[in-house]
KOLKOLDREN-524562 format. One record per residue (C-alpha): residue number from 1; y, z, x. Coordinates in steps of 0.5 Angstrom, whole numbers, plus 500, padded with zeros to 3 digits. Layout:
<nodes>
+-----+-----+-----+-----+
| num |   Y |   Z |   X |
+-----+-----+-----+-----+
| NUM |   Y |   Z |   X |
...
+-----+-----+-----+-----+
</nodes>
This chain:
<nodes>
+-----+-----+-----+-----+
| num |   Y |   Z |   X |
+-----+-----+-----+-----+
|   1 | 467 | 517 | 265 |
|   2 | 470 | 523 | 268 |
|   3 | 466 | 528 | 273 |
|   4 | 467 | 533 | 268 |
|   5 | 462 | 530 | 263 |
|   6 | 464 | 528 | 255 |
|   7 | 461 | 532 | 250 |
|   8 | 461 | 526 | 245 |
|   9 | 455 | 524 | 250 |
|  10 | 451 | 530 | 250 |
|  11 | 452 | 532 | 257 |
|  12 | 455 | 540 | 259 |
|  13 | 462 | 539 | 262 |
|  14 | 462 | 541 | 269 |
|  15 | 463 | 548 | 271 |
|  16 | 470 | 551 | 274 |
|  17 | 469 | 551 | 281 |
|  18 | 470 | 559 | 283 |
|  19 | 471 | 562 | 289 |
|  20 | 471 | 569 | 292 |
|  21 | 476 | 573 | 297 |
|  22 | 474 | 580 | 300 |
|  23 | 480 | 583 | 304 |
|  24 | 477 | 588 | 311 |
|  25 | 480 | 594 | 314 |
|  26 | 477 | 600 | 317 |
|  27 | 476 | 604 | 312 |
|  28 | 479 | 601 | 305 |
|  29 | 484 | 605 | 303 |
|  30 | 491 | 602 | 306 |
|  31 | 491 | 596 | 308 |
|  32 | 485 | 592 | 305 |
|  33 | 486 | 595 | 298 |
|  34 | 493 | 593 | 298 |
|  35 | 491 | 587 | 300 |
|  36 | 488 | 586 | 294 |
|  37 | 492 | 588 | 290 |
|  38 | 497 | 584 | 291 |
|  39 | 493 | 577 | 292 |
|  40 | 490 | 579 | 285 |
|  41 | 497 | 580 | 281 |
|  42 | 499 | 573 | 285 |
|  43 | 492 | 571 | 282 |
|  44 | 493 | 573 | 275 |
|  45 | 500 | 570 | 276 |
|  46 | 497 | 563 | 277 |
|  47 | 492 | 564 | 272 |
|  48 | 487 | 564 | 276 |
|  49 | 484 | 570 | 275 |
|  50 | 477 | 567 | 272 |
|  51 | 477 | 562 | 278 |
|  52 | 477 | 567 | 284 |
|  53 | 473 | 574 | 285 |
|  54 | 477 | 579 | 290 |
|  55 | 475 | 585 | 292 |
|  56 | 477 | 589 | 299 |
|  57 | 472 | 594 | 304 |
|  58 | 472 | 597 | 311 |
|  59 | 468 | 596 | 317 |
|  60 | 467 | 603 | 318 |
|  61 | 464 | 609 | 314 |
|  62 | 472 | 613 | 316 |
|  63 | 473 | 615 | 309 |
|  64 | 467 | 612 | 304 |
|  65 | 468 | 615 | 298 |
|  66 | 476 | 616 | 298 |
|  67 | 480 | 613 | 293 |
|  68 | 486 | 609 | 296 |
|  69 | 492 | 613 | 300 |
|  70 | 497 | 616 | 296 |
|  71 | 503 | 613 | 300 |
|  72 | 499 | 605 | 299 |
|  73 | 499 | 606 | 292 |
|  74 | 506 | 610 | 290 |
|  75 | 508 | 603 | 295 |
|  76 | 505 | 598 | 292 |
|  77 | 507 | 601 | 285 |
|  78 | 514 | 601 | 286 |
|  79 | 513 | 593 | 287 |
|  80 | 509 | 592 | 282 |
|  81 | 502 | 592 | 284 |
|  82 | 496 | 596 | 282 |
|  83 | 492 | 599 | 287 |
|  84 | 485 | 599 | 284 |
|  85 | 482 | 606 | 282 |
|  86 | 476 | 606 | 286 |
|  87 | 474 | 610 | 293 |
|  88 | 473 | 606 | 299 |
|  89 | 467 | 602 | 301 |
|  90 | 464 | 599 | 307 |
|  91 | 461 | 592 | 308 |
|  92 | 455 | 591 | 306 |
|  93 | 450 | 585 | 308 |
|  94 | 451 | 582 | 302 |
|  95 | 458 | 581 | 302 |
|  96 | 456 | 575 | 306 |
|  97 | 453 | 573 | 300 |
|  98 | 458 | 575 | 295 |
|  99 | 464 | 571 | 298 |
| 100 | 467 | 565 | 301 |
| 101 | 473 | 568 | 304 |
| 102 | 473 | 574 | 309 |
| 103 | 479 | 576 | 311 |
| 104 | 481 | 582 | 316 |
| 105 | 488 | 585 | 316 |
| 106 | 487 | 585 | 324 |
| 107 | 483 | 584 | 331 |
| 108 | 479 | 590 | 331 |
| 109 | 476 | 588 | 325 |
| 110 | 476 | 581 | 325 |
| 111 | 471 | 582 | 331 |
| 112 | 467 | 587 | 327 |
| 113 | 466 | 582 | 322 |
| 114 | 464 | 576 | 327 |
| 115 | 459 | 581 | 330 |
| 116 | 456 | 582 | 323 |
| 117 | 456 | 575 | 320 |
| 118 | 449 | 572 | 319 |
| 119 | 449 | 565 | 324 |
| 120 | 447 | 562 | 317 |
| 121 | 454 | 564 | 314 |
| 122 | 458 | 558 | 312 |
| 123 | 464 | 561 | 308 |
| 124 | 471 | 563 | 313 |
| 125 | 472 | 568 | 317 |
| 126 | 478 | 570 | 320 |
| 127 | 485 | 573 | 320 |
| 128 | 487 | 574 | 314 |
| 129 | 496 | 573 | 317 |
| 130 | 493 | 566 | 320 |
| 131 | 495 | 563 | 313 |
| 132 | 503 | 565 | 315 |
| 133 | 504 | 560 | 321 |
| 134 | 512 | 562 | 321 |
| 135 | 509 | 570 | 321 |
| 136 | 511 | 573 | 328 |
| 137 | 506 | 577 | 326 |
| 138 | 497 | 577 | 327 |
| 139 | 496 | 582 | 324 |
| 140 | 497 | 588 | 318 |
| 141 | 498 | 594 | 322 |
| 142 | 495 | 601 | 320 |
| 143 | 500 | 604 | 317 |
| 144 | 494 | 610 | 315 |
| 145 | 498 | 615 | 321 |
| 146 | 506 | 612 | 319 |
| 147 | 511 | 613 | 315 |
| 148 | 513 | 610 | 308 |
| 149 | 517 | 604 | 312 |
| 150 | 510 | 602 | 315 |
| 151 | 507 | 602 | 308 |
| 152 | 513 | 598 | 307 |
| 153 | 511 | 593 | 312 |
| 154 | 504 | 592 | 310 |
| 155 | 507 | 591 | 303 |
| 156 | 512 | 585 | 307 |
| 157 | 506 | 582 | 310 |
| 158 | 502 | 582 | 305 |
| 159 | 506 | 579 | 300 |
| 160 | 507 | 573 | 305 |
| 161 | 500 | 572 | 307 |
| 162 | 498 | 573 | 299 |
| 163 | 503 | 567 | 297 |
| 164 | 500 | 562 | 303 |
| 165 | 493 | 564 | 302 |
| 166 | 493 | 563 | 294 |
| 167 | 496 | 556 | 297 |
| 168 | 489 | 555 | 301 |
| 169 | 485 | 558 | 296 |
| 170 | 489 | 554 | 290 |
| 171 | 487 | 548 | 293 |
| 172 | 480 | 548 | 295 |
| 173 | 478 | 550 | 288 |
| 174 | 480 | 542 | 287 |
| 175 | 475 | 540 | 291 |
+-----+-----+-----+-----+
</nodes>
């Protein structure tokens, strides 16, 4: 008999192993959005969307309670992702309840997360570019005071840590 049980015996079917993926930047209204957004249509793409939970927050209170840049979300559009329509929040303890995977867009942020992390916290915690080992590149870079090719670079990486952390996540949803 397989794990997932045989309804002719009366038992349940296992449930769908889940998982769950919070992105961190500063202040959530350019790169971890994006971030989101991105990994969410990869997500959808794959016919995961039931299987993992994604949503995004900032370190900090720099821009709590406003909506995503307008540079991020007219260039993440013109590639086809939809940045979320909701205003920026920050990172809240129970976030390390909530999700198995934290990701920061740098190493600012992922030191915030470090220093945040309850001791009894047994999900990852790390550079969200890790997943990219040929990237020249650790970290997201914010674009917040650039011009719209830096919003086309966090686009570039993102869309290239996206597809190698879907992989990874992909992959211990089997486990």
């Amino acid at each position: 008999m397989s794990d997932r049980g045989d309804p002719s015996d009366g038992e349940p079917l296992a449930k769908p192993r889940t998982t769950s993926v919070l992105f961190v930047c500063t202040g959530n209204i350019c790169r971890s959005p994006t971030a989101e957004a991105v990994f969410r249509t990869l997500v959808r793409r794959a016919g995961l969307a039931r299987s993992i939970a994604i949503d995004s927050a900032g370190t900090h209170d720099y821009q709590l309670g406003q909506p995503a840049d307008p540079r991020a979300v007219e260039r993440a559009r013109l590639r086809g992702y939809e940045i979320p329509d909701r205003c920026a929040r920050q990172l809240e303890y129970e976030d390390f309840q909530r999700f198995e995977w934290m990701l920061a867009m740098d190493l600012f942020n992922l030191s915030e997360l470090e220093e945040q992390k309850p001791r009894d916290y047994r999900g990852h915690v790390g550079l969200f570019l890790d997943f990219v080992p040929e990237s020249r590149s650790l970290e997201v870079p914010d674009p917040y005071h650039g011009t719209t090719r830096d919003f086309d670079r966090v686009l570039d990486l993102t869309e290239r840590g996206a597809a190698a952390l879907l992989e990874v996540v992909r992959k211990s949803l089997r486990t």
